[in-house]
PDB file of N, H, CA, C and O in Angstrom:
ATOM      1  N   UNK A   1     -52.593 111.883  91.431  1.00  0.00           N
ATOM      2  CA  UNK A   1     -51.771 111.926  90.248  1.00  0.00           C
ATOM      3  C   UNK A   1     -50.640 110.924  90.374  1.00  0.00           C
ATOM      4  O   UNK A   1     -49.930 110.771  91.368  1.00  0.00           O
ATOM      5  N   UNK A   2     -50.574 110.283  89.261  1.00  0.00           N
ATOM      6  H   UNK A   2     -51.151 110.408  88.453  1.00  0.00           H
ATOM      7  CA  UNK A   2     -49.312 109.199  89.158  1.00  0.00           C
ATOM      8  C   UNK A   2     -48.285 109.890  88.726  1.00  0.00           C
ATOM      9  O   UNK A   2     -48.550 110.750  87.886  1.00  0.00           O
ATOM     10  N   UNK A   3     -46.996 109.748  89.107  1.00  0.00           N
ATOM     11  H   UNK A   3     -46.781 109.049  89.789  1.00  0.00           H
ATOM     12  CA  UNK A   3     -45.617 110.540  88.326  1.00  0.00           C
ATOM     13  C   UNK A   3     -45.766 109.707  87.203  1.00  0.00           C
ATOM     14  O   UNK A   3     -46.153 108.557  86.994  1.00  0.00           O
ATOM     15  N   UNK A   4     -45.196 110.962  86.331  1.00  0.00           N
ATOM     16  H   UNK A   4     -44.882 111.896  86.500  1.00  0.00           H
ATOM     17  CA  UNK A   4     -45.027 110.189  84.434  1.00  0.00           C
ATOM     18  C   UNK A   4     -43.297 110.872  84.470  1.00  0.00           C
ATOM     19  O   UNK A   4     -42.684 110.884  83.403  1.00  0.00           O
ATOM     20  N   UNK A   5     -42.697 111.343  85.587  1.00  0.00           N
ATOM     21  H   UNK A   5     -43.194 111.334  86.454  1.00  0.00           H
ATOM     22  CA  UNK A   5     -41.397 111.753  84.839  1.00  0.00           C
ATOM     23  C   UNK A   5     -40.515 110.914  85.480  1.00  0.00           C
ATOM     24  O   UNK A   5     -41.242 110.400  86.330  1.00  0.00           O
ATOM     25  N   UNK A   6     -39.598 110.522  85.597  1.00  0.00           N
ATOM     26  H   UNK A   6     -39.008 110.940  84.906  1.00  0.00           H
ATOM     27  CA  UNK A   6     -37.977 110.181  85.944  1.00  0.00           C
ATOM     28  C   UNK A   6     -37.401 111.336  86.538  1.00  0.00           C
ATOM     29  O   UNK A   6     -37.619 112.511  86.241  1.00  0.00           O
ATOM     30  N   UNK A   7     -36.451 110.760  87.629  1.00  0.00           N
ATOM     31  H   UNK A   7     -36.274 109.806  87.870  1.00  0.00           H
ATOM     32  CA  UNK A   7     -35.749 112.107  88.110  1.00  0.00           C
ATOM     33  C   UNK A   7     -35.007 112.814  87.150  1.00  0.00           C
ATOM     34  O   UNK A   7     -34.967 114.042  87.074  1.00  0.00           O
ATOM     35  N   UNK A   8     -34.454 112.068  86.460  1.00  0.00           N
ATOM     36  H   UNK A   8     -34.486 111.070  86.522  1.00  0.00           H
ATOM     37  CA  UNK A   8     -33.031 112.771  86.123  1.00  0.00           C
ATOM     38  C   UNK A   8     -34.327 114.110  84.824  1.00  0.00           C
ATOM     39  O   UNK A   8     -33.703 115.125  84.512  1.00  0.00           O
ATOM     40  N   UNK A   9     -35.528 114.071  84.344  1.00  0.00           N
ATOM     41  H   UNK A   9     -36.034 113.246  84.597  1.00  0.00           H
ATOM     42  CA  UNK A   9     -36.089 114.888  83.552  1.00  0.00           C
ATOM     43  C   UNK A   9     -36.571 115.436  84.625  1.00  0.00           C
ATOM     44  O   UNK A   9     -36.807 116.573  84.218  1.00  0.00           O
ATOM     45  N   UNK A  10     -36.908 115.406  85.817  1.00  0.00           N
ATOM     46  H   UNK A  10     -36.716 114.481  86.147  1.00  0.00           H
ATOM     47  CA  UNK A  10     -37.359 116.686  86.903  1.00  0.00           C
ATOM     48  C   UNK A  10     -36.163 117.116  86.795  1.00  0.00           C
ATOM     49  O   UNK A  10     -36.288 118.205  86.234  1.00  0.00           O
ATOM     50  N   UNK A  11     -34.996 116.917  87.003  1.00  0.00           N
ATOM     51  H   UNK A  11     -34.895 116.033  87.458  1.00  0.00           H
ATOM     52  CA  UNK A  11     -33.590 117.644  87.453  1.00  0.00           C
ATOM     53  C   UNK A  11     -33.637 118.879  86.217  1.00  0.00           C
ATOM     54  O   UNK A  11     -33.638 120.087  86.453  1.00  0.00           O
ATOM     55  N   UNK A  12     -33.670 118.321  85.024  1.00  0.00           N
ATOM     56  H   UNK A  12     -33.669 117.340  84.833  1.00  0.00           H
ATOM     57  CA  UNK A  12     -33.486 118.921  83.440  1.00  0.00           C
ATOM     58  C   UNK A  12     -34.721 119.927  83.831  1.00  0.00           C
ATOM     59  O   UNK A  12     -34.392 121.112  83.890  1.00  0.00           O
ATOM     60  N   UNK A  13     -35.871 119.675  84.063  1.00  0.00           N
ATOM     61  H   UNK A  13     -36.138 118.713  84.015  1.00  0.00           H
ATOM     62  CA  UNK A  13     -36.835 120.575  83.751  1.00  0.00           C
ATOM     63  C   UNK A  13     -36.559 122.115  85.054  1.00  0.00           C
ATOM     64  O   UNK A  13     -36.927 123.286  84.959  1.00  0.00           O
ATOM     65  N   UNK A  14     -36.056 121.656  85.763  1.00  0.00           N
ATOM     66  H   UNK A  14     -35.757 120.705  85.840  1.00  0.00           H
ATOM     67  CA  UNK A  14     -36.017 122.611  87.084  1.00  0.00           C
ATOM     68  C   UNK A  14     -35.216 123.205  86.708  1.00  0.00           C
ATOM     69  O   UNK A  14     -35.612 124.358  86.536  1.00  0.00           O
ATOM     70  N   UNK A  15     -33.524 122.990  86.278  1.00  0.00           N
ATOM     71  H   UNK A  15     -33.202 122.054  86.418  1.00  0.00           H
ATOM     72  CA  UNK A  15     -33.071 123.720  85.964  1.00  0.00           C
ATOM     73  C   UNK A  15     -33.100 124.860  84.556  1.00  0.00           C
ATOM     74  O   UNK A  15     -32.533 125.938  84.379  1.00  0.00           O
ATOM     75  N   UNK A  16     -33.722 124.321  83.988  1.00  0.00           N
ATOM     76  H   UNK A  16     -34.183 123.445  84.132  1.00  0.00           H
ATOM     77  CA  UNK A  16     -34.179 125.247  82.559  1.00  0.00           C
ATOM     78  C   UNK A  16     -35.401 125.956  83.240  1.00  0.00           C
ATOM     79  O   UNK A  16     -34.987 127.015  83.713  1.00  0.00           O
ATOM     80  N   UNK A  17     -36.363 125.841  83.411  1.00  0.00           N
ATOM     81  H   UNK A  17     -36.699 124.982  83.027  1.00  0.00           H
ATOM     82  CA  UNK A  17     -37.185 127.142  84.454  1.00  0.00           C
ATOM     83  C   UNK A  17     -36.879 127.731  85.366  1.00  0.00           C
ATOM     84  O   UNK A  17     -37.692 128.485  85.900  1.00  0.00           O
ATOM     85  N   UNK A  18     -35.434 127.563  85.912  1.00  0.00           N
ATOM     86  H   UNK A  18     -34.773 126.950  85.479  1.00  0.00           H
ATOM     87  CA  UNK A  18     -35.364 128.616  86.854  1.00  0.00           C
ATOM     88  C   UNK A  18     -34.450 129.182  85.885  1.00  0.00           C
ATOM     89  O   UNK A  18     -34.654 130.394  85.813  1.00  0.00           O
ATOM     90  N   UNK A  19     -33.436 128.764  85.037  1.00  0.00           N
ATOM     91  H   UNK A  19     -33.270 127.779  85.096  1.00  0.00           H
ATOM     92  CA  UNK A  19     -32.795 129.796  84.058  1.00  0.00           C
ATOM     93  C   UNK A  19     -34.013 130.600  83.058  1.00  0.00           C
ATOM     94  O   UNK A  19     -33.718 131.780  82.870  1.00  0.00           O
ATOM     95  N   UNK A  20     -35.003 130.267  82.553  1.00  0.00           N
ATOM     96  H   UNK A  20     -35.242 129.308  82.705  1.00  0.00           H
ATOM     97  CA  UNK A  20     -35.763 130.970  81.946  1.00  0.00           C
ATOM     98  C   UNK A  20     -36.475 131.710  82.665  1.00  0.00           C
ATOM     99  O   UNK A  20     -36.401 132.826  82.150  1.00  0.00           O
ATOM    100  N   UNK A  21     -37.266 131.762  83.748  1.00  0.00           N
ATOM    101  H   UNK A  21     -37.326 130.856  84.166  1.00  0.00           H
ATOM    102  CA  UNK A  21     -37.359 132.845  85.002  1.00  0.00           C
ATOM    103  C   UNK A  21     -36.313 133.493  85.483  1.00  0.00           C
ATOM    104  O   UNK A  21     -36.614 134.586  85.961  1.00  0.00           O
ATOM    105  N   UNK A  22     -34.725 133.100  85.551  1.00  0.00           N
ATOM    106  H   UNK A  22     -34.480 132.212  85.162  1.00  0.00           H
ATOM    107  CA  UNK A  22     -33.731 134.422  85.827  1.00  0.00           C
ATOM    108  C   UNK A  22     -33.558 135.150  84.428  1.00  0.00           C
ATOM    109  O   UNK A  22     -33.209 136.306  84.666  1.00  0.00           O
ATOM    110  N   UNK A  23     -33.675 134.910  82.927  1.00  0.00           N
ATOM    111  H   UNK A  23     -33.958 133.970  82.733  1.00  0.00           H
ATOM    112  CA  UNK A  23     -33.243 135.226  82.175  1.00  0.00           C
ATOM    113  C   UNK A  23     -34.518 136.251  81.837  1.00  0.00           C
ATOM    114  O   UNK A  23     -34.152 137.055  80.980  1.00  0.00           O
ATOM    115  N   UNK A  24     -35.739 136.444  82.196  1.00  0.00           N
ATOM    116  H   UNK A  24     -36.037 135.791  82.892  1.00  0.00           H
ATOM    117  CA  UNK A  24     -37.101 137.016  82.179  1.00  0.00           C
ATOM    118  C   UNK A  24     -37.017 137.869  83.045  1.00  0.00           C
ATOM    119  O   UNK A  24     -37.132 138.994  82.559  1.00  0.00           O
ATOM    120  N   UNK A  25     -36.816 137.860  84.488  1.00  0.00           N
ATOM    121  H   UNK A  25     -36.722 136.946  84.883  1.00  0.00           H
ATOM    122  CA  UNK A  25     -36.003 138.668  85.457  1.00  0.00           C
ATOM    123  C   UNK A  25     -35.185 139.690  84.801  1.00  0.00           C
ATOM    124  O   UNK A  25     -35.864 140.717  84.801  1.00  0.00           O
ATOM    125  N   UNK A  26     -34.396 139.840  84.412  1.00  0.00           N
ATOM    126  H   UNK A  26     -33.845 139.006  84.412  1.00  0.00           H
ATOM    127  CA  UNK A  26     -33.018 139.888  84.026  1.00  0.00           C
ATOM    128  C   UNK A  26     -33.149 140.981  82.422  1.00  0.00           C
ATOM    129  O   UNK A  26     -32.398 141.831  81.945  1.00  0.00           O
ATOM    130  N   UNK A  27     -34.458 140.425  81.999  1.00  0.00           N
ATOM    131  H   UNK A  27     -35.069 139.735  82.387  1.00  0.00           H
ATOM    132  CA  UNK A  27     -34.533 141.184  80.996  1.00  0.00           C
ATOM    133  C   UNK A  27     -34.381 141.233  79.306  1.00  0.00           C
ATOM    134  O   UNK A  27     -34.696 141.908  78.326  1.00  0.00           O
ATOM    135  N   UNK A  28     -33.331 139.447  79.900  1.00  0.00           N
ATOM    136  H   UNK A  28     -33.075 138.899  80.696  1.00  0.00           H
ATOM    137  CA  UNK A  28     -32.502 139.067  78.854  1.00  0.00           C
ATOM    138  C   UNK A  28     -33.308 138.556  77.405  1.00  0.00           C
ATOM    139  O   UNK A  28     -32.876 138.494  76.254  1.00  0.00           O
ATOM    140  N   UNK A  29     -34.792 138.186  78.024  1.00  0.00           N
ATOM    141  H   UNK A  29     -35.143 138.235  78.959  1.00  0.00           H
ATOM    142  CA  UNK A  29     -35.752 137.252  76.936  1.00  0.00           C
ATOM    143  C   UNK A  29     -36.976 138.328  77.830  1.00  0.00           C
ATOM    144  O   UNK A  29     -36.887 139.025  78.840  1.00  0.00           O
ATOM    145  N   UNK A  30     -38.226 137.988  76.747  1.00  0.00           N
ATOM    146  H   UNK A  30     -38.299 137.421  75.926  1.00  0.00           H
ATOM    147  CA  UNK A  30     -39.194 138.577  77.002  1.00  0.00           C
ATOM    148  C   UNK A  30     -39.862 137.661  77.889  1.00  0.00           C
ATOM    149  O   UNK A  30     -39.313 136.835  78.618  1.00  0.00           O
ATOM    150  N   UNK A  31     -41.336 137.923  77.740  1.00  0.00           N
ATOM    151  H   UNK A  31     -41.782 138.595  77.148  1.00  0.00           H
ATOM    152  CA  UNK A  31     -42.427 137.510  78.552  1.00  0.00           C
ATOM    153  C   UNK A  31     -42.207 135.733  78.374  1.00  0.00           C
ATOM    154  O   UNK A  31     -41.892 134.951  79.271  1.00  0.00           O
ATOM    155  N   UNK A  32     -42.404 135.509  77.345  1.00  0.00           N
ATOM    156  H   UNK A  32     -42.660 136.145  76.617  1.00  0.00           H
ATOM    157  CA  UNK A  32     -42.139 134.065  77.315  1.00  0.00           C
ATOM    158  C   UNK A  32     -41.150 133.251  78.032  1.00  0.00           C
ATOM    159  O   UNK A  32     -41.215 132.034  77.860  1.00  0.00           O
ATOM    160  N   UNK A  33     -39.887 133.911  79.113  1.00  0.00           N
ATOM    161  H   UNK A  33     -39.834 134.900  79.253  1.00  0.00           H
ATOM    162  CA  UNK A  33     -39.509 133.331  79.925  1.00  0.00           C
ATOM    163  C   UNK A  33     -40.199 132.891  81.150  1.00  0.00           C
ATOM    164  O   UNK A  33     -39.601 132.178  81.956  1.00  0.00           O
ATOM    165  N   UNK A  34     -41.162 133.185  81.306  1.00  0.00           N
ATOM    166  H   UNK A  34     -41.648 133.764  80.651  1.00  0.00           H
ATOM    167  CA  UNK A  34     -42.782 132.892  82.510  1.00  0.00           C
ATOM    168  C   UNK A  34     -42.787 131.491  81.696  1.00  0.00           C
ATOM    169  O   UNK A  34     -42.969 130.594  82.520  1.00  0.00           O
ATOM    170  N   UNK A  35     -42.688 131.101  80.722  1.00  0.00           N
ATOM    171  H   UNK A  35     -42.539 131.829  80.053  1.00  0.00           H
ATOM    172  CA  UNK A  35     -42.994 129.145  81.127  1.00  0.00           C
ATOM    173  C   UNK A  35     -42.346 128.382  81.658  1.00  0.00           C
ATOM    174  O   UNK A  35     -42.336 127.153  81.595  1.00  0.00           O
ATOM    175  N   UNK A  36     -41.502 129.392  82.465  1.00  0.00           N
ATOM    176  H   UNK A  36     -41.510 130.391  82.515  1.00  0.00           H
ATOM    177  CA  UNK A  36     -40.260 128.730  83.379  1.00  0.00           C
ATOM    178  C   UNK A  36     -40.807 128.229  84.452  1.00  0.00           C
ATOM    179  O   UNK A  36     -40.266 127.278  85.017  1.00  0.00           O
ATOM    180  N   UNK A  37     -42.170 128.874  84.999  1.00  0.00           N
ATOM    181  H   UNK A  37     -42.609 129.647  84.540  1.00  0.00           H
ATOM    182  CA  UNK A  37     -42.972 127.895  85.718  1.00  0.00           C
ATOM    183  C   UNK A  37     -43.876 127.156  85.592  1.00  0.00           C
ATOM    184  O   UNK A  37     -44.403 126.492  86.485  1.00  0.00           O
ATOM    185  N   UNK A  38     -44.212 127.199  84.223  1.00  0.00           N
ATOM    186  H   UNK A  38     -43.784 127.738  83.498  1.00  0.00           H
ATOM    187  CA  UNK A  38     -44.721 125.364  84.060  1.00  0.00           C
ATOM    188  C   UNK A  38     -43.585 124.696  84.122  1.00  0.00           C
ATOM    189  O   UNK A  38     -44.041 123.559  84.239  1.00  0.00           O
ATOM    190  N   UNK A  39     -42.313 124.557  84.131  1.00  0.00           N
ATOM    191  H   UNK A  39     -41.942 125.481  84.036  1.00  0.00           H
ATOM    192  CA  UNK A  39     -41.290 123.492  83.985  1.00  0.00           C
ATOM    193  C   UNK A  39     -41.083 123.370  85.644  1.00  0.00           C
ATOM    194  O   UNK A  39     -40.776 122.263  86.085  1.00  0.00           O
ATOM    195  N   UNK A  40     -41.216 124.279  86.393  1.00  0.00           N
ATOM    196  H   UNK A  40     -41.466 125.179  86.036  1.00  0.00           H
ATOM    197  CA  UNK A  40     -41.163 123.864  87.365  1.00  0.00           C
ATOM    198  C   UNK A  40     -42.526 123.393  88.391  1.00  0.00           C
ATOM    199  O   UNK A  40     -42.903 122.726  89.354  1.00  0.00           O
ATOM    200  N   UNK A  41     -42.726 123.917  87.792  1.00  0.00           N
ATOM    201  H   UNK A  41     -42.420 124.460  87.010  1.00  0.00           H
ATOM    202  CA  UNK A  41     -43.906 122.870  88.429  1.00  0.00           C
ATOM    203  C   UNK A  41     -44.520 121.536  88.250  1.00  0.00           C
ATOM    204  O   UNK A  41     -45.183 120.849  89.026  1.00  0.00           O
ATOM    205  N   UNK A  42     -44.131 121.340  87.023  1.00  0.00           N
ATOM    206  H   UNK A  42     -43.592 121.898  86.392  1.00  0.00           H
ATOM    207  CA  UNK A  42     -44.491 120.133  86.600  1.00  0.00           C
ATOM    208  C   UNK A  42     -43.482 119.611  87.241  1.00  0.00           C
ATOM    209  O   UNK A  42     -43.825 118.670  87.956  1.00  0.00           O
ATOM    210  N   UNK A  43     -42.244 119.887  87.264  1.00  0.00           N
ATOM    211  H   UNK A  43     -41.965 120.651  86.683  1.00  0.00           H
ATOM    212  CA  UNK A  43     -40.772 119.068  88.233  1.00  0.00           C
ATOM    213  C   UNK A  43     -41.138 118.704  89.437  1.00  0.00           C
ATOM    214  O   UNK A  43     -41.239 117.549  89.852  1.00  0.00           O
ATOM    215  N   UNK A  44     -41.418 120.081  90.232  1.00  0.00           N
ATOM    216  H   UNK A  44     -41.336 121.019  89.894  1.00  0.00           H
ATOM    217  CA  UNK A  44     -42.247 119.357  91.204  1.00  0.00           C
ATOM    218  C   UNK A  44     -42.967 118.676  91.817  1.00  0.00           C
ATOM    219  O   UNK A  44     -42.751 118.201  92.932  1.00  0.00           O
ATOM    220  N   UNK A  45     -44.019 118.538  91.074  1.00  0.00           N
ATOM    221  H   UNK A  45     -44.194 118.924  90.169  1.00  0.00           H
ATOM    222  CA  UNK A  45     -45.092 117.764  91.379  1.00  0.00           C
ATOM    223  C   UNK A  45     -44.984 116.118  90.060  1.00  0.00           C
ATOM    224  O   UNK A  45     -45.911 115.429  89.634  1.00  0.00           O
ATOM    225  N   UNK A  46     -43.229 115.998  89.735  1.00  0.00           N
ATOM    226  H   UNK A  46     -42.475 116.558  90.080  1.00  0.00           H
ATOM    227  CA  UNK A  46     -43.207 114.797  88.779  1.00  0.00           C
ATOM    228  C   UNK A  46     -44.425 114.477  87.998  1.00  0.00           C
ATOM    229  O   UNK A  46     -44.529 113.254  87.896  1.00  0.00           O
ATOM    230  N   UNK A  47     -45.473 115.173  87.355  1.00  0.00           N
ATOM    231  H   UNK A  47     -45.389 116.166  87.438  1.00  0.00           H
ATOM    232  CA  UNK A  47     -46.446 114.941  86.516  1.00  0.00           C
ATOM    233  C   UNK A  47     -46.725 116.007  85.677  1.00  0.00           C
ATOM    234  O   UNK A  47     -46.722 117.222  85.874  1.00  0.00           O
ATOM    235  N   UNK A  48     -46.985 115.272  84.624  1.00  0.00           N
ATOM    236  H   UNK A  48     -46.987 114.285  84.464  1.00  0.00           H
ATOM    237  CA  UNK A  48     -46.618 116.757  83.349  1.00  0.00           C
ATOM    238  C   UNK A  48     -48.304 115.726  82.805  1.00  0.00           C
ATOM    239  O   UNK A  48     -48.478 114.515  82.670  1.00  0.00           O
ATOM    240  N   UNK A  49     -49.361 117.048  82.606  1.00  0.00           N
ATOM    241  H   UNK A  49     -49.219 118.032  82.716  1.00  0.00           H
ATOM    242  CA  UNK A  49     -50.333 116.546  82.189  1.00  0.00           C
ATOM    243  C   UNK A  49     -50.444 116.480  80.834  1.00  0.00           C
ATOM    244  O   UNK A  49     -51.408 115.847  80.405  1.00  0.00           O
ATOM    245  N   UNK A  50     -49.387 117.181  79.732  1.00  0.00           N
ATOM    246  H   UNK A  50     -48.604 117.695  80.081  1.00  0.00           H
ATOM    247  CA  UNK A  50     -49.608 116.747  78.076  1.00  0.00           C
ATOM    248  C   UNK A  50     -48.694 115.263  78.350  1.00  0.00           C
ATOM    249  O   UNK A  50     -48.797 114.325  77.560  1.00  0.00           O
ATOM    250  N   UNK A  51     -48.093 115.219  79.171  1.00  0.00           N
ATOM    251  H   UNK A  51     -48.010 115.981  79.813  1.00  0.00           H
ATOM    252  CA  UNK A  51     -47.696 113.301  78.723  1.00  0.00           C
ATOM    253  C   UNK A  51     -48.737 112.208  78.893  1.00  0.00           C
ATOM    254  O   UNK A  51     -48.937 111.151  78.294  1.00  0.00           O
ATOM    255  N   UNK A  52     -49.302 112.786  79.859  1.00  0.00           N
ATOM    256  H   UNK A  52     -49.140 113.644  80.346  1.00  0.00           H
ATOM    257  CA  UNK A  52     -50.775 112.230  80.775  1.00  0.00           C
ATOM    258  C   UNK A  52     -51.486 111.949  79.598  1.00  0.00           C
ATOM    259  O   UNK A  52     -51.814 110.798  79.310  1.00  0.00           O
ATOM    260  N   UNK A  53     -51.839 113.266  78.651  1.00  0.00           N
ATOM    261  H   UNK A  53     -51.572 114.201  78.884  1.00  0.00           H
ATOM    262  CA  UNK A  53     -52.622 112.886  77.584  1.00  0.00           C
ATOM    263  C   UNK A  53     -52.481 112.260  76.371  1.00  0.00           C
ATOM    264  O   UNK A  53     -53.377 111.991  75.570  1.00  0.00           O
ATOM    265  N   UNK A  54     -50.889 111.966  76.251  1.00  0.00           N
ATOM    266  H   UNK A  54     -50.161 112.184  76.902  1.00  0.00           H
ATOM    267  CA  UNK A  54     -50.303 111.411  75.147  1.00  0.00           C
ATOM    268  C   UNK A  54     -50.331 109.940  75.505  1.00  0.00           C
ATOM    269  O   UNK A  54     -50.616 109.041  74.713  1.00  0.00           O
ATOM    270  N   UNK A  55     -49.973 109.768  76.916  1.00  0.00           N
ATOM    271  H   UNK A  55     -49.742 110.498  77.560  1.00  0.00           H
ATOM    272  CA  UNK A  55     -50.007 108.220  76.997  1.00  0.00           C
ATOM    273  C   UNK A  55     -47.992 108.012  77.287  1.00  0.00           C
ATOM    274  O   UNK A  55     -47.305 107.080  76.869  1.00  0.00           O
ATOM    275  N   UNK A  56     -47.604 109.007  77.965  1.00  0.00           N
ATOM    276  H   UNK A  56     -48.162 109.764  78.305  1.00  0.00           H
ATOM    277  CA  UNK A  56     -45.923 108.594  77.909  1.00  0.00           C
ATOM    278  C   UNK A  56     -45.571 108.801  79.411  1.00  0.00           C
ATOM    279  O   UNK A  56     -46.030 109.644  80.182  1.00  0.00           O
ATOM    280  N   UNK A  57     -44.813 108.005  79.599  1.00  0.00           N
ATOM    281  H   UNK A  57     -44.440 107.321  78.972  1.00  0.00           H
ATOM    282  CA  UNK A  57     -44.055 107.738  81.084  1.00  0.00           C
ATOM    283  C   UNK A  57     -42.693 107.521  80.854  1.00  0.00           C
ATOM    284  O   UNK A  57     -42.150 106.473  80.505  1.00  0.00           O
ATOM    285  N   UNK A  58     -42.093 108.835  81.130  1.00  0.00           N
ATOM    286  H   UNK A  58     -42.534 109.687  81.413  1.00  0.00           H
ATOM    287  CA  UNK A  58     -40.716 108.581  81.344  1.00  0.00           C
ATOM    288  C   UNK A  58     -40.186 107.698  82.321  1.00  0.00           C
ATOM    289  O   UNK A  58     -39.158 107.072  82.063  1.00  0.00           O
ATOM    290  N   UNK A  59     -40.931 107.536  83.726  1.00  0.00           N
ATOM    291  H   UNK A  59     -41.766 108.045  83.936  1.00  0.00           H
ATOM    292  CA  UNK A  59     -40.433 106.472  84.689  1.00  0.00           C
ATOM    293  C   UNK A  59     -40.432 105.125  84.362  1.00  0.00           C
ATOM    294  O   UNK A  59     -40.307 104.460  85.390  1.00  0.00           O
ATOM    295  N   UNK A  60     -40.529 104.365  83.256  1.00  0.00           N
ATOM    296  H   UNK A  60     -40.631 104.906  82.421  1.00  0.00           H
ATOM    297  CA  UNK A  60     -40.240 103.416  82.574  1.00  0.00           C
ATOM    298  C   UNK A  60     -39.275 103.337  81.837  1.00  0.00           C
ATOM    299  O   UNK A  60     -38.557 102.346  81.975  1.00  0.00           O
ATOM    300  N   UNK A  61     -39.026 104.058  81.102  1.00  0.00           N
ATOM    301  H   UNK A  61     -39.609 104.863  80.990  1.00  0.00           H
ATOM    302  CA  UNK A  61     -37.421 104.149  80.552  1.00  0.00           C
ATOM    303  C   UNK A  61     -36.556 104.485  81.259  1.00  0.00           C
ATOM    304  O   UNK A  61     -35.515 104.134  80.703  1.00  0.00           O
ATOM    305  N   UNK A  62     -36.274 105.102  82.434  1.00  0.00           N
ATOM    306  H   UNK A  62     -37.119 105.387  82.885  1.00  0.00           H
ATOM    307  CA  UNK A  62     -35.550 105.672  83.351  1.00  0.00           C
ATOM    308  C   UNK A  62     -34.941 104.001  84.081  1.00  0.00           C
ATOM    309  O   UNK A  62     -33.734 103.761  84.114  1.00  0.00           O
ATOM    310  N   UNK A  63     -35.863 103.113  84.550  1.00  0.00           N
ATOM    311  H   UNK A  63     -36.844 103.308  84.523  1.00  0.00           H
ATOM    312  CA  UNK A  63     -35.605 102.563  85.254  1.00  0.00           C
ATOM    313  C   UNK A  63     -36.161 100.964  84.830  1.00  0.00           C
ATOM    314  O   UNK A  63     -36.648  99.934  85.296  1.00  0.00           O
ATOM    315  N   UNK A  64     -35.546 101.808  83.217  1.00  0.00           N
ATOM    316  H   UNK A  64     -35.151 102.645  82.839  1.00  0.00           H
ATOM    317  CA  UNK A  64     -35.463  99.902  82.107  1.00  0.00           C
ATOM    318  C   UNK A  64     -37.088  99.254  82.511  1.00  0.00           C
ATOM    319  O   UNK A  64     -37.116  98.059  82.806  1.00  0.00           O
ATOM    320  N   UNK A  65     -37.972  99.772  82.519  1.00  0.00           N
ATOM    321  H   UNK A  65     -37.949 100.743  82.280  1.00  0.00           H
ATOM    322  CA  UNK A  65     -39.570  99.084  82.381  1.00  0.00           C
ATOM    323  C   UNK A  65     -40.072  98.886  83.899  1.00  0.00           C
ATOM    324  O   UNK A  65     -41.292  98.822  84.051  1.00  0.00           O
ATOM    325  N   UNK A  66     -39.130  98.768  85.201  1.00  0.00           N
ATOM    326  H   UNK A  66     -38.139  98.820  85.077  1.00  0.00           H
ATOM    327  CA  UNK A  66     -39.286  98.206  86.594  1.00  0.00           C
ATOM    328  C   UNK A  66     -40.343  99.932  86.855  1.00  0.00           C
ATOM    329  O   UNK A  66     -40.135 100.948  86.192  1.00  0.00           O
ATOM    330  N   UNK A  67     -41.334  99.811  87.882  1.00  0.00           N
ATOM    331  H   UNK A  67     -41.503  98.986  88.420  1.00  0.00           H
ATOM    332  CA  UNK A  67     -41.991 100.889  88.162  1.00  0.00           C
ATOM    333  C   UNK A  67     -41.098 101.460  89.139  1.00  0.00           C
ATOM    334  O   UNK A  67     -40.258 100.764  89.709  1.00  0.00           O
ATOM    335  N   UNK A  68     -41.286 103.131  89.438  1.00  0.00           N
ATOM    336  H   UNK A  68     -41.968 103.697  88.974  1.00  0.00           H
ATOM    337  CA  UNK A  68     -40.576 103.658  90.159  1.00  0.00           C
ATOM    338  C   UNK A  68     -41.240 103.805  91.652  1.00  0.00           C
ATOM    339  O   UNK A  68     -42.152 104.606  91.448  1.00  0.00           O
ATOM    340  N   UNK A  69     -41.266 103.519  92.810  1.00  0.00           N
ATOM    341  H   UNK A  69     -40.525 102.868  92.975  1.00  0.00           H
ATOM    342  CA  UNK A  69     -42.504 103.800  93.817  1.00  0.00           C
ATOM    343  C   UNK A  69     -42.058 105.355  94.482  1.00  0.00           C
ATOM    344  O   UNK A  69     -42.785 105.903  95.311  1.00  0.00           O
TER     345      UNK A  69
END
């Protein structure tokens, strides 16, 4: 798998899934706080497969068109 994200959108995505998994925890939101780990996982592993299929790479705008290694 090639990364399609930029850090600074892993940073964004990690922290909104672990607040939507504490807020699911917690009681605060229902079941639908569980897509708190697709956001993190996709963070993790910097590849989000609906961009894959759209054709979008955030690591190009992140770092003005230069590839990220």
């Amino acid at each position: 798998m090639k990364s399609n994200m930029c850090n600074m959108e892993r940073i964004v995505r990690a922290v909104i899934g672990i607040v939507l998994i504490g807020a699911t925890l917690s009681g605060t939101i229902g079941i639908w706080g569980w897509l708190g780990l697709v956001l993190l996982a996709t963070a993790a592993f910097s590849f989000c497969p609906l961009y894959a299929m759209l054709g979008i790479d955030t690591c190009k705008a992140c770092s003005g068109g230069k590839p990220i290694n």
